[in-house]
C-alpha positions in Angstrom: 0.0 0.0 0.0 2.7 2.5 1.0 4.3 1.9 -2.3 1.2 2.2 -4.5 0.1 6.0 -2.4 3.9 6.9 -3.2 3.4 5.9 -7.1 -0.1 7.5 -6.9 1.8 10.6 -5.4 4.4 10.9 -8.2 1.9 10.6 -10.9 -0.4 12.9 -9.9 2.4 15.3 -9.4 3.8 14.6 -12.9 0.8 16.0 -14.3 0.8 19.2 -12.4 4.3 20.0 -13.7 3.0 18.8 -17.0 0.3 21.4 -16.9 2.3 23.8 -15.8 5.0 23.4 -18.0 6.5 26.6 -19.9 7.2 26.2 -23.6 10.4 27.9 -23.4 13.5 26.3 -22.6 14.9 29.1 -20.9 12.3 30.0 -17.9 14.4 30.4 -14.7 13.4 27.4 -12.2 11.2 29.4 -9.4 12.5 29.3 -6.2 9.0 29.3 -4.4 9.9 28.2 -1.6 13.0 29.6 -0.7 12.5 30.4 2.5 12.1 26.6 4.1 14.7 26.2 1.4 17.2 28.1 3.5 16.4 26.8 6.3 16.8 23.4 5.1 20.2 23.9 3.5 21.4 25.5 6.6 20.4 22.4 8.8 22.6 20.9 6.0 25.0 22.8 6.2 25.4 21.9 9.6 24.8 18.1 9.3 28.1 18.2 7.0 30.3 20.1 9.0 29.1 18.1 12.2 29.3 14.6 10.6 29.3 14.1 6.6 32.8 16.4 6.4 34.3 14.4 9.0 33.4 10.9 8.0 34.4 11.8 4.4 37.1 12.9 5.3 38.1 9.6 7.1 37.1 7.7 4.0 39.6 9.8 2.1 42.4 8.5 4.3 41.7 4.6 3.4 43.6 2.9 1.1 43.4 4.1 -2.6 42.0 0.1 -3.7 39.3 0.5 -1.0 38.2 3.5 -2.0 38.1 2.9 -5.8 36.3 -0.4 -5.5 33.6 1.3 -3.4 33.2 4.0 -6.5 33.3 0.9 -8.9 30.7 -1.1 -6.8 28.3 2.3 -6.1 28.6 2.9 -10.3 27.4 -0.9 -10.7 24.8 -0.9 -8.6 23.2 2.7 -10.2 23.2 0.5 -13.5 19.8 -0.9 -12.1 18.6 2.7 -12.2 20.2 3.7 -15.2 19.1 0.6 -17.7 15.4 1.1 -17.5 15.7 5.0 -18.2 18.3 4.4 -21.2 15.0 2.1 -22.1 12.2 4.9 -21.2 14.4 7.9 -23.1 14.7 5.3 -26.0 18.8 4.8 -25.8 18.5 1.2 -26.5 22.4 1.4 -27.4 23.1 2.6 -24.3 20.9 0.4 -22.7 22.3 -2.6 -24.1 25.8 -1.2 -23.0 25.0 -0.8 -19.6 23.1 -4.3 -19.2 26.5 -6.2 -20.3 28.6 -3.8 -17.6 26.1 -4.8 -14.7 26.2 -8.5 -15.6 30.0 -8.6 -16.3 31.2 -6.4 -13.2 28.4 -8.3 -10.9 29.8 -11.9 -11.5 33.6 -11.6 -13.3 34.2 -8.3 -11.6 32.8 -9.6 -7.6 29.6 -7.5 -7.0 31.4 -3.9 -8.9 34.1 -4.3 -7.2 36.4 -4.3 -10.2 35.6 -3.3 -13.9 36.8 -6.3 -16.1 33.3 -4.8 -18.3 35.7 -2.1 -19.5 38.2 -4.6 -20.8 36.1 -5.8 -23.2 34.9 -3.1 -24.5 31.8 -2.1 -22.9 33.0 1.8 -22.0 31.1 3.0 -18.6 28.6 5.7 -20.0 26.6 8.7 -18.3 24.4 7.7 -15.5 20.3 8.7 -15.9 17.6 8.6 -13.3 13.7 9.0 -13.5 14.1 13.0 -13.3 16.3 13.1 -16.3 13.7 10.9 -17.9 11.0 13.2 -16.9 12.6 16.5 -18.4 13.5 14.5 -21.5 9.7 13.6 -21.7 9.1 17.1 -21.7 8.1 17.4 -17.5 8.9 21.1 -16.0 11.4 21.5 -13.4 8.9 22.6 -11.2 10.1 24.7 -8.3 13.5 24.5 -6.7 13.6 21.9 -3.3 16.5 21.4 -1.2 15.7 18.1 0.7 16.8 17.4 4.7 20.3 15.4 3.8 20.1 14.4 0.3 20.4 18.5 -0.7 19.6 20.5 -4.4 16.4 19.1 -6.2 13.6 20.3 -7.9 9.9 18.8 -7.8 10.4 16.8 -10.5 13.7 15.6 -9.5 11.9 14.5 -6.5 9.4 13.0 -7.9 12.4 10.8 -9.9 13.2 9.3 -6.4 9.9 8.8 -5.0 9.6 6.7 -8.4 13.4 4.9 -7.7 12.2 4.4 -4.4 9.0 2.9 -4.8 10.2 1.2 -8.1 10.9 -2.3 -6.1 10.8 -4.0 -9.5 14.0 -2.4 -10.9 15.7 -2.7 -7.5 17.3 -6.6 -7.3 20.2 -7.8 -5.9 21.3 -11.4 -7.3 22.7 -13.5 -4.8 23.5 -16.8 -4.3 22.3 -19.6 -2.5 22.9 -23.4 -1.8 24.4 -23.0 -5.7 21.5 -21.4 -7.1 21.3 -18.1 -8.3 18.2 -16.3 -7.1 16.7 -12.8 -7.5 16.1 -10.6 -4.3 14.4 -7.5 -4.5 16.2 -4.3 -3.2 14.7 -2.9 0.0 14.3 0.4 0.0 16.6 0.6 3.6 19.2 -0.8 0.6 18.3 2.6 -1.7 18.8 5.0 1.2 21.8 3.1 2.0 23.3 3.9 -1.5 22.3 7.3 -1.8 24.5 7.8 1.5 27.3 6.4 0.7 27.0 7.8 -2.7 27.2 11.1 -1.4 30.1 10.4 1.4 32.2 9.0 -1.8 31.2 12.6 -3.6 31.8 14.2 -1.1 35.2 13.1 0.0 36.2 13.6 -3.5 35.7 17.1 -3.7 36.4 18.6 -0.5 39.1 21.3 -1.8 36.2 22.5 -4.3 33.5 22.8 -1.4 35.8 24.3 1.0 37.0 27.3 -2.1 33.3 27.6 -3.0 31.8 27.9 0.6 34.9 30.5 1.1 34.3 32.4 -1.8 30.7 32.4 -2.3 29.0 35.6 -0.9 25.6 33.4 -1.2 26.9 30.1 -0.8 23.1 29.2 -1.0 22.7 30.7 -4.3 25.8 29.2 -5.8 24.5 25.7 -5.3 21.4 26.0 -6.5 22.8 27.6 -9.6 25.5 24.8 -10.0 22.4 22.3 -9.9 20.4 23.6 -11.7 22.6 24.1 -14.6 24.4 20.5 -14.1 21.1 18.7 -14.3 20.1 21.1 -17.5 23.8 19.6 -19.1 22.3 15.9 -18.0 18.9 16.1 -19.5 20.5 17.6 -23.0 23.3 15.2 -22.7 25.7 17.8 -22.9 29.4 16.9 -23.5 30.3 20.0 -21.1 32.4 18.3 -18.4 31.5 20.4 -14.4 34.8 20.5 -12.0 32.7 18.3 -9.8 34.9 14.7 -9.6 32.5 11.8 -9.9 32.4 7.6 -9.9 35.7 6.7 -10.9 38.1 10.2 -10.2 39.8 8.6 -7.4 43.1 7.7 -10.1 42.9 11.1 -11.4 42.8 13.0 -8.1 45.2 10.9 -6.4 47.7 12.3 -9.1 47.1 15.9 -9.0 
Protein backbone atom coordinates (compact mmCIF):
# COMPACT_ATOMS: atom_id res chain seq x y z
CA UNK A 1 0.00 0.00 0.00
CA UNK A 2 2.72 2.47 0.99
CA UNK A 3 4.32 1.95 -2.27
CA UNK A 4 1.21 2.21 -4.48
CA UNK A 5 0.11 5.96 -2.43
CA UNK A 6 3.92 6.88 -3.19
CA UNK A 7 3.44 5.95 -7.13
CA UNK A 8 -0.11 7.46 -6.89
CA UNK A 9 1.84 10.65 -5.43
CA UNK A 10 4.36 10.87 -8.17
CA UNK A 11 1.90 10.55 -10.87
CA UNK A 12 -0.43 12.86 -9.85
CA UNK A 13 2.42 15.32 -9.36
CA UNK A 14 3.82 14.56 -12.94
CA UNK A 15 0.85 15.98 -14.26
CA UNK A 16 0.76 19.19 -12.40
CA UNK A 17 4.32 20.00 -13.66
CA UNK A 18 3.03 18.81 -17.04
CA UNK A 19 0.26 21.40 -16.92
CA UNK A 20 2.27 23.85 -15.80
CA UNK A 21 5.00 23.44 -18.02
CA UNK A 22 6.53 26.60 -19.90
CA UNK A 23 7.18 26.16 -23.65
CA UNK A 24 10.36 27.91 -23.36
CA UNK A 25 13.54 26.34 -22.58
CA UNK A 26 14.92 29.14 -20.93
CA UNK A 27 12.26 30.04 -17.89
CA UNK A 28 14.35 30.44 -14.72
CA UNK A 29 13.41 27.40 -12.25
CA UNK A 30 11.20 29.37 -9.43
CA UNK A 31 12.49 29.33 -6.23
CA UNK A 32 9.02 29.25 -4.42
CA UNK A 33 9.92 28.23 -1.60
CA UNK A 34 13.03 29.57 -0.68
CA UNK A 35 12.53 30.39 2.51
CA UNK A 36 12.14 26.60 4.08
CA UNK A 37 14.73 26.19 1.39
CA UNK A 38 17.24 28.08 3.47
CA UNK A 39 16.45 26.82 6.34
CA UNK A 40 16.79 23.44 5.12
CA UNK A 41 20.18 23.90 3.48
CA UNK A 42 21.44 25.45 6.63
CA UNK A 43 20.39 22.40 8.83
CA UNK A 44 22.61 20.87 6.00
CA UNK A 45 25.02 22.82 6.18
CA UNK A 46 25.44 21.85 9.63
CA UNK A 47 24.81 18.07 9.27
CA UNK A 48 28.13 18.19 7.01
CA UNK A 49 30.26 20.13 8.97
CA UNK A 50 29.14 18.12 12.25
CA UNK A 51 29.26 14.59 10.57
CA UNK A 52 29.33 14.06 6.57
CA UNK A 53 32.81 16.45 6.40
CA UNK A 54 34.31 14.40 9.04
CA UNK A 55 33.39 10.92 8.03
CA UNK A 56 34.41 11.79 4.44
CA UNK A 57 37.07 12.94 5.27
CA UNK A 58 38.12 9.56 7.11
CA UNK A 59 37.09 7.72 4.00
CA UNK A 60 39.64 9.81 2.08
CA UNK A 61 42.41 8.50 4.29
CA UNK A 62 41.70 4.64 3.42
CA UNK A 63 43.57 2.93 1.07
CA UNK A 64 43.44 4.12 -2.60
CA UNK A 65 42.00 0.14 -3.71
CA UNK A 66 39.27 0.47 -1.02
CA UNK A 67 38.17 3.47 -2.02
CA UNK A 68 38.11 2.92 -5.75
CA UNK A 69 36.27 -0.44 -5.53
CA UNK A 70 33.60 1.32 -3.37
CA UNK A 71 33.21 4.00 -6.51
CA UNK A 72 33.27 0.89 -8.91
CA UNK A 73 30.74 -1.11 -6.84
CA UNK A 74 28.33 2.33 -6.09
CA UNK A 75 28.58 2.93 -10.29
CA UNK A 76 27.41 -0.93 -10.66
CA UNK A 77 24.79 -0.90 -8.55
CA UNK A 78 23.22 2.73 -10.24
CA UNK A 79 23.15 0.50 -13.48
CA UNK A 80 19.77 -0.90 -12.06
CA UNK A 81 18.56 2.71 -12.18
CA UNK A 82 20.18 3.71 -15.18
CA UNK A 83 19.11 0.59 -17.68
CA UNK A 84 15.43 1.08 -17.51
CA UNK A 85 15.72 5.04 -18.25
CA UNK A 86 18.32 4.43 -21.19
CA UNK A 87 14.98 2.11 -22.12
CA UNK A 88 12.18 4.90 -21.22
CA UNK A 89 14.40 7.90 -23.11
CA UNK A 90 14.66 5.27 -26.02
CA UNK A 91 18.84 4.84 -25.76
CA UNK A 92 18.52 1.16 -26.53
CA UNK A 93 22.43 1.39 -27.43
CA UNK A 94 23.09 2.58 -24.30
CA UNK A 95 20.93 0.40 -22.67
CA UNK A 96 22.28 -2.57 -24.14
CA UNK A 97 25.82 -1.24 -23.04
CA UNK A 98 25.00 -0.79 -19.60
CA UNK A 99 23.14 -4.29 -19.18
CA UNK A 100 26.49 -6.18 -20.32
CA UNK A 101 28.59 -3.80 -17.64
CA UNK A 102 26.08 -4.80 -14.73
CA UNK A 103 26.16 -8.51 -15.64
CA UNK A 104 30.04 -8.61 -16.26
CA UNK A 105 31.18 -6.42 -13.16
CA UNK A 106 28.37 -8.29 -10.93
CA UNK A 107 29.83 -11.87 -11.52
CA UNK A 108 33.64 -11.64 -13.28
CA UNK A 109 34.24 -8.30 -11.64
CA UNK A 110 32.79 -9.62 -7.63
CA UNK A 111 29.60 -7.51 -7.02
CA UNK A 112 31.38 -3.93 -8.93
CA UNK A 113 34.07 -4.30 -7.21
CA UNK A 114 36.38 -4.30 -10.23
CA UNK A 115 35.56 -3.30 -13.91
CA UNK A 116 36.77 -6.27 -16.12
CA UNK A 117 33.26 -4.77 -18.33
CA UNK A 118 35.69 -2.15 -19.48
CA UNK A 119 38.19 -4.59 -20.76
CA UNK A 120 36.07 -5.84 -23.18
CA UNK A 121 34.89 -3.11 -24.51
CA UNK A 122 31.81 -2.11 -22.88
CA UNK A 123 32.98 1.77 -22.00
CA UNK A 124 31.13 3.03 -18.62
CA UNK A 125 28.63 5.68 -20.01
CA UNK A 126 26.61 8.70 -18.30
CA UNK A 127 24.38 7.69 -15.52
CA UNK A 128 20.25 8.69 -15.86
CA UNK A 129 17.55 8.61 -13.29
CA UNK A 130 13.68 8.96 -13.51
CA UNK A 131 14.07 12.96 -13.26
CA UNK A 132 16.30 13.10 -16.35
CA UNK A 133 13.72 10.91 -17.93
CA UNK A 134 11.03 13.24 -16.93
CA UNK A 135 12.59 16.55 -18.37
CA UNK A 136 13.49 14.48 -21.54
CA UNK A 137 9.68 13.63 -21.66
CA UNK A 138 9.11 17.06 -21.66
CA UNK A 139 8.08 17.36 -17.55
CA UNK A 140 8.88 21.10 -16.02
CA UNK A 141 11.38 21.55 -13.43
CA UNK A 142 8.86 22.58 -11.23
CA UNK A 143 10.10 24.70 -8.32
CA UNK A 144 13.49 24.50 -6.66
CA UNK A 145 13.57 21.88 -3.28
CA UNK A 146 16.49 21.42 -1.15
CA UNK A 147 15.74 18.13 0.71
CA UNK A 148 16.82 17.42 4.68
CA UNK A 149 20.34 15.38 3.77
CA UNK A 150 20.09 14.44 0.25
CA UNK A 151 20.38 18.47 -0.68
CA UNK A 152 19.59 20.48 -4.43
CA UNK A 153 16.44 19.12 -6.22
CA UNK A 154 13.60 20.32 -7.93
CA UNK A 155 9.86 18.84 -7.78
CA UNK A 156 10.44 16.75 -10.54
CA UNK A 157 13.69 15.60 -9.49
CA UNK A 158 11.89 14.46 -6.54
CA UNK A 159 9.42 13.02 -7.89
CA UNK A 160 12.36 10.85 -9.90
CA UNK A 161 13.21 9.30 -6.40
CA UNK A 162 9.86 8.81 -5.05
CA UNK A 163 9.56 6.70 -8.36
CA UNK A 164 13.39 4.86 -7.71
CA UNK A 165 12.19 4.37 -4.41
CA UNK A 166 9.02 2.91 -4.83
CA UNK A 167 10.19 1.21 -8.11
CA UNK A 168 10.87 -2.29 -6.13
CA UNK A 169 10.83 -4.03 -9.51
CA UNK A 170 13.96 -2.38 -10.92
CA UNK A 171 15.69 -2.68 -7.49
CA UNK A 172 17.32 -6.62 -7.30
CA UNK A 173 20.18 -7.81 -5.94
CA UNK A 174 21.33 -11.37 -7.29
CA UNK A 175 22.74 -13.54 -4.81
CA UNK A 176 23.46 -16.80 -4.30
CA UNK A 177 22.30 -19.65 -2.48
CA UNK A 178 22.89 -23.37 -1.80
CA UNK A 179 24.37 -23.04 -5.68
CA UNK A 180 21.49 -21.39 -7.12
CA UNK A 181 21.26 -18.14 -8.27
CA UNK A 182 18.23 -16.31 -7.08
CA UNK A 183 16.72 -12.76 -7.45
CA UNK A 184 16.09 -10.65 -4.35
CA UNK A 185 14.44 -7.46 -4.47
CA UNK A 186 16.17 -4.30 -3.23
CA UNK A 187 14.72 -2.90 -0.03
CA UNK A 188 14.33 0.45 0.03
CA UNK A 189 16.58 0.60 3.56
CA UNK A 190 19.23 -0.83 0.60
CA UNK A 191 18.29 2.59 -1.72
CA UNK A 192 18.82 5.00 1.21
CA UNK A 193 21.84 3.08 2.05
CA UNK A 194 23.31 3.90 -1.48
CA UNK A 195 22.32 7.30 -1.83
CA UNK A 196 24.47 7.84 1.49
CA UNK A 197 27.28 6.38 0.71
CA UNK A 198 27.05 7.80 -2.68
CA UNK A 199 27.20 11.12 -1.38
CA UNK A 200 30.11 10.35 1.38
CA UNK A 201 32.23 8.96 -1.77
CA UNK A 202 31.22 12.61 -3.59
CA UNK A 203 31.75 14.20 -1.11
CA UNK A 204 35.15 13.07 0.01
CA UNK A 205 36.18 13.56 -3.47
CA UNK A 206 35.71 17.11 -3.67
CA UNK A 207 36.43 18.56 -0.46
CA UNK A 208 39.09 21.26 -1.78
CA UNK A 209 36.24 22.45 -4.33
CA UNK A 210 33.48 22.76 -1.40
CA UNK A 211 35.80 24.25 0.96
CA UNK A 212 37.05 27.27 -2.15
CA UNK A 213 33.31 27.62 -3.04
CA UNK A 214 31.78 27.86 0.65
CA UNK A 215 34.87 30.48 1.12
CA UNK A 216 34.32 32.39 -1.79
CA UNK A 217 30.67 32.42 -2.26
CA UNK A 218 29.04 35.62 -0.90
CA UNK A 219 25.63 33.43 -1.23
CA UNK A 220 26.85 30.08 -0.76
CA UNK A 221 23.12 29.23 -1.03
CA UNK A 222 22.68 30.67 -4.31
CA UNK A 223 25.76 29.15 -5.80
CA UNK A 224 24.48 25.69 -5.33
CA UNK A 225 21.36 26.03 -6.53
CA UNK A 226 22.84 27.63 -9.63
CA UNK A 227 25.48 24.79 -10.01
CA UNK A 228 22.45 22.27 -9.95
CA UNK A 229 20.43 23.62 -11.70
CA UNK A 230 22.62 24.07 -14.61
CA UNK A 231 24.41 20.46 -14.11
CA UNK A 232 21.08 18.68 -14.34
CA UNK A 233 20.13 21.07 -17.54
CA UNK A 234 23.84 19.64 -19.06
CA UNK A 235 22.26 15.92 -17.98
CA UNK A 236 18.90 16.13 -19.54
CA UNK A 237 20.52 17.64 -23.01
CA UNK A 238 23.29 15.24 -22.69
CA UNK A 239 25.73 17.76 -22.90
CA UNK A 240 29.38 16.91 -23.55
CA UNK A 241 30.33 20.02 -21.12
CA UNK A 242 32.38 18.32 -18.37
CA UNK A 243 31.50 20.41 -14.41
CA UNK A 244 34.79 20.49 -12.03
CA UNK A 245 32.73 18.28 -9.76
CA UNK A 246 34.92 14.69 -9.56
CA UNK A 247 32.54 11.79 -9.92
CA UNK A 248 32.40 7.61 -9.86
CA UNK A 249 35.67 6.67 -10.95
CA UNK A 250 38.06 10.16 -10.20
CA UNK A 251 39.76 8.62 -7.39
CA UNK A 252 43.08 7.68 -10.12
CA UNK A 253 42.95 11.06 -11.39
CA UNK A 254 42.83 13.01 -8.08
CA UNK A 255 45.19 10.89 -6.41
CA UNK A 256 47.67 12.26 -9.13
CA UNK A 257 47.06 15.88 -9.04
Amino acid sequence: MKRILGILTAILLIQSLIVNKSFSDEVEVKDCFEKLNRVTFALNMGLDKVIFKPVSKGYRKLPSPIRTGTSNALSNLSNLITIPNNLLQGDFGSAANNSARLLINTTLGIAGIFDPANSFGFEKRDKEDFGQTLGVMGVGEGCYLVLPVLGPSTVRDTVGSLIAMNGGDVWHNITVRDDEEYVKEFKESDYWASRVTSGIDFRAKNLEAFDAMEKNSVDLYATVRSLYLQDRKKKINNSNEKTEAMEDGDWDTLENQ
